[in-house]
C-alpha positions in Angstrom: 58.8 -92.4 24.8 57.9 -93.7 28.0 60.9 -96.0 28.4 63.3 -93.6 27.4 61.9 -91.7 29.9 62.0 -93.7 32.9 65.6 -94.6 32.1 66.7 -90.8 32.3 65.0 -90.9 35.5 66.6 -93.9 36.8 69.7 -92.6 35.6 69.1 -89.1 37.6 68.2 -91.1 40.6 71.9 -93.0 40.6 73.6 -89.8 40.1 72.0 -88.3 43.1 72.4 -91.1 45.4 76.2 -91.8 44.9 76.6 -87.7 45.6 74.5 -88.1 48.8 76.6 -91.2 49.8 79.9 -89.2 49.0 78.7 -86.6 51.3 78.0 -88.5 54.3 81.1 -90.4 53.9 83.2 -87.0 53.9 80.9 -85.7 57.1 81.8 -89.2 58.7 85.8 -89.0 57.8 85.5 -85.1 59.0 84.7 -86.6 62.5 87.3 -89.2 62.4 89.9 -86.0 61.6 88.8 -84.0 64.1 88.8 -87.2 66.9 92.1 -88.2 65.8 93.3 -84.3 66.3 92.1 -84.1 70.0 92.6 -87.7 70.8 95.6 -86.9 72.9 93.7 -84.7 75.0 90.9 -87.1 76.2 91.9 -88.6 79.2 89.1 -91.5 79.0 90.9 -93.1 76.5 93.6 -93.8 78.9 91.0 -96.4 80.7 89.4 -98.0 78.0 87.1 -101.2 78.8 86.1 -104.1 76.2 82.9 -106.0 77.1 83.2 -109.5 76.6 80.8 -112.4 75.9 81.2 -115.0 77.9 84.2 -113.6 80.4 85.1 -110.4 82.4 85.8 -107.3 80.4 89.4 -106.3 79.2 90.1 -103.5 81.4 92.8 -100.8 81.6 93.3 -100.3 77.5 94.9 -97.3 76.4 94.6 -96.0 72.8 97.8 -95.8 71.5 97.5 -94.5 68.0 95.0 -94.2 65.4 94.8 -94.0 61.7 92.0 -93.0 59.3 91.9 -94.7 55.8 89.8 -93.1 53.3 88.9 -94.5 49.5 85.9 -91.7 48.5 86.9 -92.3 44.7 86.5 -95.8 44.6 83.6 -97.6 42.7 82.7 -98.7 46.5 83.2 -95.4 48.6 84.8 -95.9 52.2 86.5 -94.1 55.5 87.8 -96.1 58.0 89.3 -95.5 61.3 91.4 -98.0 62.7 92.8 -97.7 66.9 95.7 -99.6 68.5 94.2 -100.8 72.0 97.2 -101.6 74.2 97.6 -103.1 77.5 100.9 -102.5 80.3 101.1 -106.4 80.2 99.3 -109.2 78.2 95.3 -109.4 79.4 94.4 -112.4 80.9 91.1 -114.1 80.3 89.1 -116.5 82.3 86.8 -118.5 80.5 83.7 -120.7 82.6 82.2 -122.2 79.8 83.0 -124.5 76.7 86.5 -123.5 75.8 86.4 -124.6 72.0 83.6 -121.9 70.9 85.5 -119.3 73.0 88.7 -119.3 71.2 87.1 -119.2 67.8 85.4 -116.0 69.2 88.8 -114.2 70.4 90.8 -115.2 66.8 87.2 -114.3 64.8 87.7 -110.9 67.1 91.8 -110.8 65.9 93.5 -111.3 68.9 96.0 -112.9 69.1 96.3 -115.7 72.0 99.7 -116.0 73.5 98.8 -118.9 75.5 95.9 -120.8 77.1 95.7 -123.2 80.3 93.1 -125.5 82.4 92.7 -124.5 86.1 90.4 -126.4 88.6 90.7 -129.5 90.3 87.4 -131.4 88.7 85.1 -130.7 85.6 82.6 -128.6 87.7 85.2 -126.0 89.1 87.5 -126.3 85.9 87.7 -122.6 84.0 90.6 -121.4 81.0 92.7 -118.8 81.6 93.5 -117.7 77.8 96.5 -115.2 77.7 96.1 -112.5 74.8 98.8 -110.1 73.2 99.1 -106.7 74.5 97.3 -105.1 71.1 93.9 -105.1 70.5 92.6 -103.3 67.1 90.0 -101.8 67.2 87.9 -100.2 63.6 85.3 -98.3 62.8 84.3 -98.4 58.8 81.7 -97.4 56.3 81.5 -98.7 53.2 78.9 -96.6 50.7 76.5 -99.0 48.2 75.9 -97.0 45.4 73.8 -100.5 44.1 72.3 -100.5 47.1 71.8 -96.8 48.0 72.9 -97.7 51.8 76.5 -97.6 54.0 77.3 -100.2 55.6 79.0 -99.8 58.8 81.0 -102.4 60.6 82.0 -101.6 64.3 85.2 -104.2 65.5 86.3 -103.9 69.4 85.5 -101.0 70.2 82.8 -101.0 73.2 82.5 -104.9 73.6 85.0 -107.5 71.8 83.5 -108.9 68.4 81.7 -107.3 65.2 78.5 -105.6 64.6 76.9 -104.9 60.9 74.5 -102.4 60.2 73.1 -100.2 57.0 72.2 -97.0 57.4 71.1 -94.3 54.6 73.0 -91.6 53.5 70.4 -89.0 54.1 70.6 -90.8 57.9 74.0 -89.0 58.6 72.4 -85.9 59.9 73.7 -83.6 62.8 72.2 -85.9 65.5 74.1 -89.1 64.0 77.5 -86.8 63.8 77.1 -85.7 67.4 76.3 -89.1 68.7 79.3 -90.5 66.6 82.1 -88.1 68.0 80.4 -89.1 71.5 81.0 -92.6 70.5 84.7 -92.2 69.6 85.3 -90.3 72.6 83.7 -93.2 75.2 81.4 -90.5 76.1 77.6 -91.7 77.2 75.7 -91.7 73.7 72.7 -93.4 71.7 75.2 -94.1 68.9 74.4 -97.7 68.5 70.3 -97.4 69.1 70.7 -94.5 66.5 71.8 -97.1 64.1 69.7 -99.8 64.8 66.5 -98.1 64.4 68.6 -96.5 61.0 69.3 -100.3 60.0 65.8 -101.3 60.7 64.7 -98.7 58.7 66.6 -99.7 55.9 65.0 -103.7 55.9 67.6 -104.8 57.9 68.2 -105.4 61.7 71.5 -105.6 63.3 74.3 -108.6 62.8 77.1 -109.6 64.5 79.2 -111.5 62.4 81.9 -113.1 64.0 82.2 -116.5 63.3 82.6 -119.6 66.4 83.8 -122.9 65.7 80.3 -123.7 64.3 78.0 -121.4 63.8 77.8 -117.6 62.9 76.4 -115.0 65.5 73.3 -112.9 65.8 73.2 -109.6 67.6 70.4 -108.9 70.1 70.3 -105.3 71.4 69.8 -104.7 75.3 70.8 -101.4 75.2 72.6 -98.6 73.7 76.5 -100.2 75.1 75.5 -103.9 76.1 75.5 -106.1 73.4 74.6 -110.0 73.6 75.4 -112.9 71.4 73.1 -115.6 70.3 73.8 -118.8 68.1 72.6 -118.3 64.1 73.3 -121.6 61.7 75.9 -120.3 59.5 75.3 -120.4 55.7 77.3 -121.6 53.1 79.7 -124.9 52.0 82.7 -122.4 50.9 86.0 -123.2 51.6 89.4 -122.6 51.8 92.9 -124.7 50.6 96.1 -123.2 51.8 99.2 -124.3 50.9 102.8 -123.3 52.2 105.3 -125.5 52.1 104.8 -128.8 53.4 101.9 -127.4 55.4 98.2 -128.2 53.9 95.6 -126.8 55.3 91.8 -126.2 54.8 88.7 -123.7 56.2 85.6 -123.3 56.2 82.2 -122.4 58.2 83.0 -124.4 60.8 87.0 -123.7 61.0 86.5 -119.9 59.7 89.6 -118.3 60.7 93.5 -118.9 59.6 96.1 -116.4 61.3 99.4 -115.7 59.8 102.2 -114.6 61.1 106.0 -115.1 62.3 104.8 -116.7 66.2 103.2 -119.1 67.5 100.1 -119.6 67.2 99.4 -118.8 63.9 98.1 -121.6 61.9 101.0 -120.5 58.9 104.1 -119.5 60.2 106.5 -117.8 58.1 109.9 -116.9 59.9 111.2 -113.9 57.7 112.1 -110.4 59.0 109.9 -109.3 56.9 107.2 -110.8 58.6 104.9 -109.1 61.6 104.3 -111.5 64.6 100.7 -111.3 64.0 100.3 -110.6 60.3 97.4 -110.6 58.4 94.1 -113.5 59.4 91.5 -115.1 56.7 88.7 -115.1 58.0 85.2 -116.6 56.5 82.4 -113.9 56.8 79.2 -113.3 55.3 79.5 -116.6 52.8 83.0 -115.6 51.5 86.6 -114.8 52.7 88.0 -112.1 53.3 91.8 -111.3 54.0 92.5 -108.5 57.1 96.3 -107.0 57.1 97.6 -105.5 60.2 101.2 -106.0 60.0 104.0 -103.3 59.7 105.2 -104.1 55.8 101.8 -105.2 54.6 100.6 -108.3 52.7 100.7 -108.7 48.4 97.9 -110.9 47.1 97.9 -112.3 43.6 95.2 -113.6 41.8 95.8 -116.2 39.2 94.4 -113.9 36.6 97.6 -111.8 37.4 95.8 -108.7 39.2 98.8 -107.5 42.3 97.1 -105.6 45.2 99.0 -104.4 47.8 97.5 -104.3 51.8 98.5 -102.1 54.4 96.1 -102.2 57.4 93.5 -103.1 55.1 91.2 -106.4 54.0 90.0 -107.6 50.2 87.9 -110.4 49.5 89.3 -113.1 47.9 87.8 -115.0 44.8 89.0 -118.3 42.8 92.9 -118.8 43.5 96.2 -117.0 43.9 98.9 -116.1 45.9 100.2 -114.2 49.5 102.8 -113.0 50.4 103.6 -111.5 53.3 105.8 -108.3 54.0 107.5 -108.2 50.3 106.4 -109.1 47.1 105.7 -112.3 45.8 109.1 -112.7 43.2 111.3 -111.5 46.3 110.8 -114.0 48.6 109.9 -117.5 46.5 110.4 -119.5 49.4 107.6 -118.1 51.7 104.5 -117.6 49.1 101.1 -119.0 50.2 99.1 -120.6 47.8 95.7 -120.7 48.2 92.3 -122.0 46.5 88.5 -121.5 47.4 86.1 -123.6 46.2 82.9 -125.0 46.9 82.5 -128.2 49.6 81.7 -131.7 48.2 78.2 -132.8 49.1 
């Protein structure tokens, strides 16, 4: 008797919490719609600035488009809003510090570096100037734990270059958290990000910025509500990653956690087919697995070797075990240009 009844109330308790989460996931997309609606008419997105560690800001962004995904009926609920960040000419960089961790940090971030050069005439006065391309995207996404009972929000470029992680409850998206959100999207002053932190904190978790440099992960200490500062964190697990295309072998791990693709130089897999965006899709290891981000005009198809086909547009899926990519068209189409690749655990 008591059993059965405790599992009716578990039961009860599930239900509840996945409505709750549905709910604040459709207030959160409402936002995005209405943003998206009157973007045109801000004028402060016209002037956007990126904060960045380690450099001077990107300055003089302008939005150029955005787009709101939404997948409320999937077993892991989510609405995300993704913006194009352009710039009149391609952003230059100066970098004072240890060049290698840098660059890790702008491809962890998805940029794409157009070029990259050594100015000064000794080691003490030498900087890098690091060239990016003109787009910079920027997302906003909330991903509902129905396991959990908590959303997870990830925050990419959108005040300061790089990623932030938080968890928030459902019952946590309340007026206040709306109003401070829409203030957010807008560049308007706001407590958005101290809003969440002290959510997060509530939940048992603080704050994480999970971008990955050459070697090691990133931590997140808060200064304020819009300054955001990076510290080292040892990163945490011996995954890693075999791609194969062509005659072109290549591997990633902790320590080498990102692989662009795309049709230029310099992704680390080229594939020259019209199909193909510049800048296509990039693996990139996060949170002890890897995960593959589309942002290309014709998408990215991913097989596993257990035969499952998904299909990516503007989107990113975590892969498991083995399979195939293909980027732009499907992987029977295009034999020639299909990625192989294989994760698996590092020798000790």
């Amino acid at each position: 008797m008591n059993d059965a009844t405790v599992f009716v109330r578990m039961e009860k308790n599930a239900v509840d919490s996945s409505v709750s989460i549905i709910e604040a996931l459709t207030r959160i997309r409402d936002v995005f719609e209405d943003f998206c609606h009157r973007a045109s008419e801000i004028t402060a997105l016209e002037n956007v600035q990126l904060d960045v560690s380690g450099s001077d800001p990107l300055a003089q962004l302008r939005q150029a488009n955005c787009e709101i995904t939404t997948a409320l009926e999937a077993a892991e609920p989510s609405v995300r809003l993704g913006v194009a960040l352009m710039a009149d000419k391609p952003p230059v960089l100066v970098y004072r510090q240890e060049v290698s961790d840098f660059l890790s940090y702008l491809k962890g971030a998805g940029l794409t570096l157009r070029s990259s050069r050594k100015t000064g005439l000794n080691s003490s006065q030498q900087q890098t100037e690091v060239e990016l391309d003109s787009k910079i995207v920027a997302t906003l996404s909330f991903s509902g734990s129905k396991a959990e009972d908590v959303i997870h929000v990830r925050i990419s470029n959108y005040t300061s270059l790089g990623e932030v992680q938080f968890k928030v409850r459902s019952f946590q998206v309340d007026t206040r958290f709306l109003e401070q959100l829409h203030r957010y999207l807008g560049r308007s002053e706001n407590q958005l990000l101290k809003l969440i932190s002290q959510s997060s904190t509530e939940v048992g978790e603080s704050e994480e910025i999970t971008l990955q440099s050459e070697a090691a992960s990133l931590a997140l200490q808060e200064k304020t509500a819009d300054i955001l500062d990076f510290s080292a964190a040892p990163a945490a697990s011996n995954a890693t990653l075999e791609i194969s295309f062509r005659d072109v072998n290549l591997r990633f791990d902790a320590e080498h956690p990102v692989c662009h693709m795309g049709r230029k130089f310099p992704a680390d897999i080229l594939v020259r087919s019209k199909y193909v965006s510049r800048d296509h899709a990039t693996l990139v290891f996060e949170n002890g697995q890897f995960t593959l981000h589309d942002h290309s005009s014709n998408g990215t198809y991913v097989q596993l070797d257990r035969g499952i086909l998904d299909f990516l547009h503007n989107e990113a899926v975590i892969l498991h075990g083995g399979g195939l990519i293909s980027l732009g068209v499907a992987p029977e189409e295009d034999l020639e240009s299909i990625i192989r690749f294989d994760i698996g655990e590092a020798s000790e």
